[in-house]
C-alpha angles and dihedrals in degrees: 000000000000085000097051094042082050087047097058091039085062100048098040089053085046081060096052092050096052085048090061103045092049089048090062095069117041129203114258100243138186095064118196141175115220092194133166118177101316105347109108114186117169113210125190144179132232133172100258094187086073098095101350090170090059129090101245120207132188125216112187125178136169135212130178122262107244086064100058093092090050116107091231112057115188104202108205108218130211114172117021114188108359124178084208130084081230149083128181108222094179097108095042090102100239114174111234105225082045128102117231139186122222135201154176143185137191112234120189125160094340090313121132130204121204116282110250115196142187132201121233140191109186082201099056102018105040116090120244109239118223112260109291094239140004117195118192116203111186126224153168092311102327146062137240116220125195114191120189112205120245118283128230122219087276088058085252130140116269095208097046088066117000101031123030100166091055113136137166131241111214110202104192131177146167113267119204121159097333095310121127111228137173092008099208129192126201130183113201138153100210147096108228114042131174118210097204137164084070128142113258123251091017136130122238130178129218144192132170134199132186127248143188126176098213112091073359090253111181121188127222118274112278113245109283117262120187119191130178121231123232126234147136119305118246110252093225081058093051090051089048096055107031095044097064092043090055083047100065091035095059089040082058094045090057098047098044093041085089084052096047094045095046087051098050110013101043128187099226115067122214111248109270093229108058120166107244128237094252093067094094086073126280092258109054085091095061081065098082123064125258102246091040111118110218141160111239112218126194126206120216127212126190114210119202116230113244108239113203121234124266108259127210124218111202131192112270108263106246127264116263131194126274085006096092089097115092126164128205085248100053090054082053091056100044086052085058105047090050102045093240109093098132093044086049093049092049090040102036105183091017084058094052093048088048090059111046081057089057096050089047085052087059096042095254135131113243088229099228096131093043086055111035084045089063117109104262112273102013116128132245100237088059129110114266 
């Protein structure tokens, strides 16, 4: 009796040993999968006050599920002493229609916690991603979409090998001053698609997720895009903008016409007689050098044109007697006496008359009694 009383006191103080040492390090717990298409990243908690002063490592593996009942289970490990409640599984090469189990572990000085594991199916359990990009092109009342299919971790399209009954759901409105208006759904599985039967030269605004009916996964809301149509312009609009503008153009027109005449059309007229350039001699120009760059200035000269003199006609004096005789020489002196012998001799009678006004003009007699009334050949240097 006493042996058997000793023989459960040991093994009930193995026990509490056991207890304690497995109480010093404690599981990490609260497991959770942060997934999107085909990234897969475990994150866990764990009490971080328990040993504070020691240096905590994490040790998490997989396996798929069907092993689980072998004898030999080969734990595939991806990240073996991490300082971080996390592991990216997304390059673990889980197939996605497959069932894992996942696992973790604290490590510290040699010291092991209890595993704690979670099940996981990529298929049921991944979030769908929104499409990975969503282009608007705008038209005659209408727009053009094009929606690229999500993309796995290798940048490839969900639908062509993991899910081929993905579709997108396109959610569309009218979009006026920040007021949503004719909220519009559309189901579709392609690519291009055409939203037609809108208004032109209106805004409307879009958004796509993805969808797929098994496990009934929806995605997030892609990013908005608005886009305006296109369309002819009303006629009533095209009058209310361009009439204004060919008001004031015609109001700047009529200010500036006074401007424009006085530039191109001037008053003052240049002189008809100007001296040219080439007046300065033909040759000033050999006395720079050939390759010399000059500017060439002309100077212009403006030459007034010469304006004869008036000139008076007045009556023919009368004849007098004795004064019809009149020499060749006696017209040369008279040219001589009144300061107009070339225009007498251009003008004959017109000359004579010009200087006997002039010779009145200075009080004197014009002398042509006194000379036609002297003897025939006698000279006009001799005595009287």
């Amino acid at each position: 009796m006493n042996v058997i009383s000793g023989f459960v006191l040991v093994v009930l103080s193995f026990l509490e040993i056991v207890f304690e040492v497995s109480a010093i390090l404690p599981s990490p717990h609260n497991l959770t999968l942060q997934t999107l298409n085909t990234q897969y990243i475990l994150r866990w908690e764990w009490e971080q006050q328990t040993l504070a002063n020691q240096n905590i490592t994490f040790t998490a593996q997989f396996l798929p599920a069907y092993k689980i009942r072998r004898k030999k289970q080969d734990w595939k490990l991806v990240c073996n002493t991490t300082l971080d409640t996390h592991c990216d599984f997304t390059n673990s090469q889980l197939h996605y229609q497959g069932i894992y189990l996942l696992r973790v572990r604290a490590d510290c000085g040699g010291e092991s916690s209890e595993w704690v594991q979670k099940e996981f199916c990529p298929h049921e359990d991944a979030n769908l991603g929104p499409p990975s990009k969503v282009e608007v092109f705008p038209g005659n009342g209408l727009l053009r979409l094009w929606i690229s299919d999500p993309l796995t971790s290798n940048n490839k399209s969900m639908r062509e090998k993991l899910l081929p009954s993905l579709y997108f759901l396109i959610q569309y409105w009218r979009q006026s001053q920040t007021v949503v208006e004719d909220i519009r759904v559309l189901e579709t599985s392609q690519n291009d698609v055409t939203l037609v039967n809108l208004q032109s030269r209106t805004t409307y605004c879009v958004t796509v997720r993805s969808h797929i009916d098994f496990y009934n996964k929806t995605s997030q809301f892609s990013p908005v895009l608005c886009m305006k149509t296109t369309g002819q312009i009303p006629v009533w609009l095209v009058i209310l903008v361009v009439l204004p503008v060919l008001v004031v153009l015609s109001i700047s027109l009529y200010r500036s016409f006074p401007l424009i005449k006085s530039t191109f059309f001037p008053s003052a007229q240049l002189p008809d007689s100007m001296c040219p350039c080439d007046s300065y001699g033909p040759d000033w120009s050999r006395l720079l050098a050939p390759e010399t760059q000059v500017e060439v200035f002309c100077k212009v000269e403006v030459c007034p044109k010469a304006i004869p003199p008036e000139v008076q006609t007045l009556p023919a004096p009368p004849d007098c007697p004795g004064h019809s005789h009149q020499g060749s020489r006696d017209s040369g002196m008279y040219s001589t006496e009144g300061g107009t012998g070339q225009l007498g001799v251009a003008s004959g009678q017109m000359g004579v008359a010009t200087g006997q006004v002039k010779l009145a003009e200075r009080g004197l007699d014009s002398g042509i009694g006194r000379i036609s009334s002297a003897p025939s050949g006698d000279s006009l240097n001799g005595t009287p």
